[in-house]
C-alpha positions, 0 to 999 in steps of 0.5 A: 423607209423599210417596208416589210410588207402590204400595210407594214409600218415604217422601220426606224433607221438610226440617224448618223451624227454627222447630218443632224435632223432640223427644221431650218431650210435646206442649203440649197433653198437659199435665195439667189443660187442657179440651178446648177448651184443648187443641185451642188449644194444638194449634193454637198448636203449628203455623207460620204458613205465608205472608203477613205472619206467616210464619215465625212461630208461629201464635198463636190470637185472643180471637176465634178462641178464644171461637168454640172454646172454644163448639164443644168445650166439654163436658157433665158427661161430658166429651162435646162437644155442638156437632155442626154449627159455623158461624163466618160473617165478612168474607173474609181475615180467616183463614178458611182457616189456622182450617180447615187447623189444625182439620183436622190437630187431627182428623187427628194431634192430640188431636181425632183418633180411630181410622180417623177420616174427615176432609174438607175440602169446597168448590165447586170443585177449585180452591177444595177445594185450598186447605186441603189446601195449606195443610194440606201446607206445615205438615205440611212444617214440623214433623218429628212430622208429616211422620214420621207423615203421608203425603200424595199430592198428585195426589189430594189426600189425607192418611193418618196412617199413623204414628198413629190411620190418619185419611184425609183428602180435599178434596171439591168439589162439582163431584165427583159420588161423595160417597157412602158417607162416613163423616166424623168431621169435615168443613169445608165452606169458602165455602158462602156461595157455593154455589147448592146444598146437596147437597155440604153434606146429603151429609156433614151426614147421613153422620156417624150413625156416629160417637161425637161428629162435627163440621160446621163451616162457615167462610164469608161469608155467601150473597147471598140468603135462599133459599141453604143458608148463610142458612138455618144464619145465620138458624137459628144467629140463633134459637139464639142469640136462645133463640127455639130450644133446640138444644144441637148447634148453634153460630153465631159471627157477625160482621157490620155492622148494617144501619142502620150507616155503610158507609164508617165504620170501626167498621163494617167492624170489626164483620165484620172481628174481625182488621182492623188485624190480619192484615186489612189496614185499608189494603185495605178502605180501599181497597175502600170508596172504590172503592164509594163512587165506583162504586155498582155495586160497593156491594152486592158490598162489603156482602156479601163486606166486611160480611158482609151478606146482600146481593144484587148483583143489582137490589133495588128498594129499598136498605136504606139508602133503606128505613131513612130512611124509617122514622120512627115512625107514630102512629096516633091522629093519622091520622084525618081524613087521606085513606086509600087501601088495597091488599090482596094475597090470597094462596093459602090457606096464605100471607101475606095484606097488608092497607095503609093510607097516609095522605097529610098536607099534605105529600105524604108519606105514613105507611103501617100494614100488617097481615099474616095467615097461619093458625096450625097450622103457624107454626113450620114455616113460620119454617123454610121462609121463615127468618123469626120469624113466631111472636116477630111473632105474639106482638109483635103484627107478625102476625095468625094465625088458627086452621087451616090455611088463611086465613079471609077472613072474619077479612081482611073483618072487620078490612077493615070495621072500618078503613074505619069509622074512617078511611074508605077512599077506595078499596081497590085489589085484585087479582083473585085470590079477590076474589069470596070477599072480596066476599061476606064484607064484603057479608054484614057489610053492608060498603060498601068502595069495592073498586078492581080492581089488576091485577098487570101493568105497565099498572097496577103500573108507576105504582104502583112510580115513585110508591113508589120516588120517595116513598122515595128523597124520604124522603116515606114514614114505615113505622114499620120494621114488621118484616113490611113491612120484610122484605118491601121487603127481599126485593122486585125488579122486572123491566121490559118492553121499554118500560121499565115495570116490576112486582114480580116473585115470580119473581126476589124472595127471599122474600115481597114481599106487603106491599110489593105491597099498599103499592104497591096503595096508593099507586098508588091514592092517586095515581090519586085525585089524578090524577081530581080534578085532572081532575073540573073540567075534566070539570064545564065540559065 
């Protein structure tokens, strides 16, 4: 109800026709129904509100309703487990209407629960109005709820003052005073959007009070891996992968496969459950050509269309390049050929690459990396970088060692045992801990040809135009090694006012070791070239 001020009396609101006031039971009291079915039946009670459909009854999709028959379902007790809900797709596909249906299911329905808090959170006022909107236009078309709900709008607040006395509040993240919470549900909208997790924490941690609280999170996904909704997509991944067990959690995740055609239309159904729906095919028909034609819009289509985690912001190789280049490599077959190598120490706790490109008559190449990170901690580290090192460690992608830090002498014992069978050429290497390699490959009696690769534009400059030119010709064969592939995936440059350009960790979403030590490589494999075309002129001299 509308209050216009201290001890104001209700204003009546007109009822829609479409949902008549009664006194028979609810449909979703009937006897028999799970938990599940009666959240849906709830839902399915309500208008729709706007667009295409209005006027009518809102009706739940097999997609809609498998993502929540997961997060109330029930254990033997009749306890919902699933605390922290996350439903990632492409955007307009009905985001907002699940959100507010959800909401008033915990404020007036039959997941409300006596003096229940319910919030709806987002990054800005603006886009924190939208569920309370949409909330208030079907509270303003059924009488139960009209009688039962007041609404101060000024504040964006509801209060079911007829029933079980649940608040509700649209928070934004630009609101500084979140605290002392204690949210019997909340929905956080677009959280792939936001920059920082401190909204997101402040409910997520507020809710030990309550019996059988609920996050649910409804959003496209984050551009990049470092965001707060990648990590819960990459989490909710390994849930669903058994790589972890967490009952509590729950991940519905729709979303085009990297590999696939980004102008097909299977594709864009992949992350669009409602295309051909309510999600009008005609507008991403529209917005692919536009993509297509403009290639600075092909990142930002990928992210909010196919809800791939793309950043539109320069990455140095596009997934699309990477994946051509990904024909299998075989091994046995390389010996013989010419090898060059790049290493890239890194600190004591970290990644460590070690690759070999062989160069055939062609002039392409077939690149072999190895990875090494200390064993202790593995796990931990899965959660700090989102990514299976332990599955890539037991598939052989990732050498481990025992403790906490990285034993050089492991990297010189497998570097020596490389150059043997193939013999390097050269091995380009940056300075960082090189003397403590230098020792351990001299104390196995190791003669690898060692080449000094410094990490600013001078040398990596070259080494990037020789990796970006063998990978858009598609000269370049990597075998997708998962390590090497997330690393070239994670890469971005910056240039000097000359234009010359190196990797940067910096402005990089995660580890790029792999794909530094690939470019180590090749740049010394050019390098090479570049010498004995030049040795004869320097014998006449």
């Amino acid at each position: 109800m509308g209050l216009r001020g201290p001890g104001a009396k209700a204003i009546k609101k007109p009822a829609d026709p479409l949902i008549e006031a009664t006194s028979e039971p609810h449909p979703w009291e009937a006897e028999g129904l799970s938990r599940a079915e009666r959240v849906i039946a709830f839902m399915e009670s309500l208008p729709v509100t706007s667009g295409a459909l209005a006027g009518t009854t809102f009706r739940v999709r097999p997609w809609q309703r498998r993502f929540l028959k997961a997060v109330y379902a029930t254990d033997r007790r009749g306890r919902r487990q699933v605390r922290t809900a996350v439903l990632s797709m492409a955007r307009k596909n009905g985001k907002t209407d699940v959100a507010a249906r959800l909401a008033l299911c915990h404020i007036a329905g039959p997941e409300a629960e006596e003096r229940g808090e319910v919030y709806s959170a987002a990054n800005d006022r603006f886009q924190a109005g939208r569920i309370f909107s949409e909330i208030c236009a079907i509270i303003d078309r059924v009488p139960w709820l009209t009688e039962r709900i007041s609404i101060r709008r000024h504040s964006k607040e509801l209060e079911d003052i007829g029933g079980t006395g649940t608040v509700f509040a649209a928070l934004s993240a630009d609101v500084a005073t979140k605290h002392g919470l204690s949210p019997s549900m909340w929905i956080y909208d677009e959280l792939g959007q936001s920059p920082s997790r401190d909204l997101y924490d402040t409910l997520d941690t507020a809710m030990g009070a309550r019996g059988e609280p609920l996050g649910v999170v409804i959003s496209t996904q984050a551009a990049r891996d470092d965001a707060p909704m990648s990590e819960l997509v990459d989490y909710g991944v390994r849930v669903n992968a058994g790589e972890v067990k967490d009952a509590s959690f729950h991940l519905t995740f729709y979303t085009a496969p990297a590999e696939a055609d980004p102008w097909e239309r299977a594709t864009w159904k992949a992350a669009n459950p409602a295309l051909g729906d309510f999600r009008s095919l005609e507008d991403v028909q529209r917005l692919a050509g536009q993509a297509q034609r403009m290639p600075s819009r092909e990142a930002s289509f990928r992210n909010l269309i196919l809800n791939q985690r793309v950043d539109a912001t320069q990455q140095f190789i596009t997934a699309p390049v990477w994946m051509a280049c990904g024909a299998p490599v075989d091994l046995a077959s390389l010996k013989g050929r010419p090898c060059h190598a790049g290493l890239d120490l890194a600190a004591s706790r970290d990644l460590t690459a070690l690759v070999l490109v062989f160069e055939d008559d062609d002039g392409a190449f077939d690149a072999v990396p190895f990875f090494w990170l200390p064993d202790d901690d593995l796990r931990e580290r899965e959660d700090v970088d989102r990514v299976p090192y332990v599955r890539w460690r037991d598939e052989g992608f990732l050498q481990t060692m025992p403790g906490k830090t990285t034993d050089p002498e492991v990297v010189a014992r497998k570097i020596a045992e490389l150059h043997g069978i193939f013999g390097f050429t050269a091995l380009a290497y940056d300075r960082w801990r090189i003397e403590d390699m230098r020792r351990e490959l001299a104390a196995i009696g190791a003669d690898v040809p060692l080449v000094e690769w410094g990490q600013g534009f001078k040398d990596m400059s070259p080494a990037i135009d020789v990796l970006e030119r063998l990978a858009v010709e598609a000269k370049l064969r990597h075998g997708m090694h998962p390590v090497l592939t997330w690393c070239a995936g994670n890469a971005k440059t910056t240039a000097d006012p000359a234009g010359n350009r190196k990797l940067d960790k910096r402005k990089s979403t995660g580890r790029i070791d792999g794909l530094q030590a690939l470019a180590m490589a090749l740049g010394a494999a050019n390098r090479h070239e570049v010498q004995e075309a030049w040795s004869p002129m320097v014998d006449v001299i």
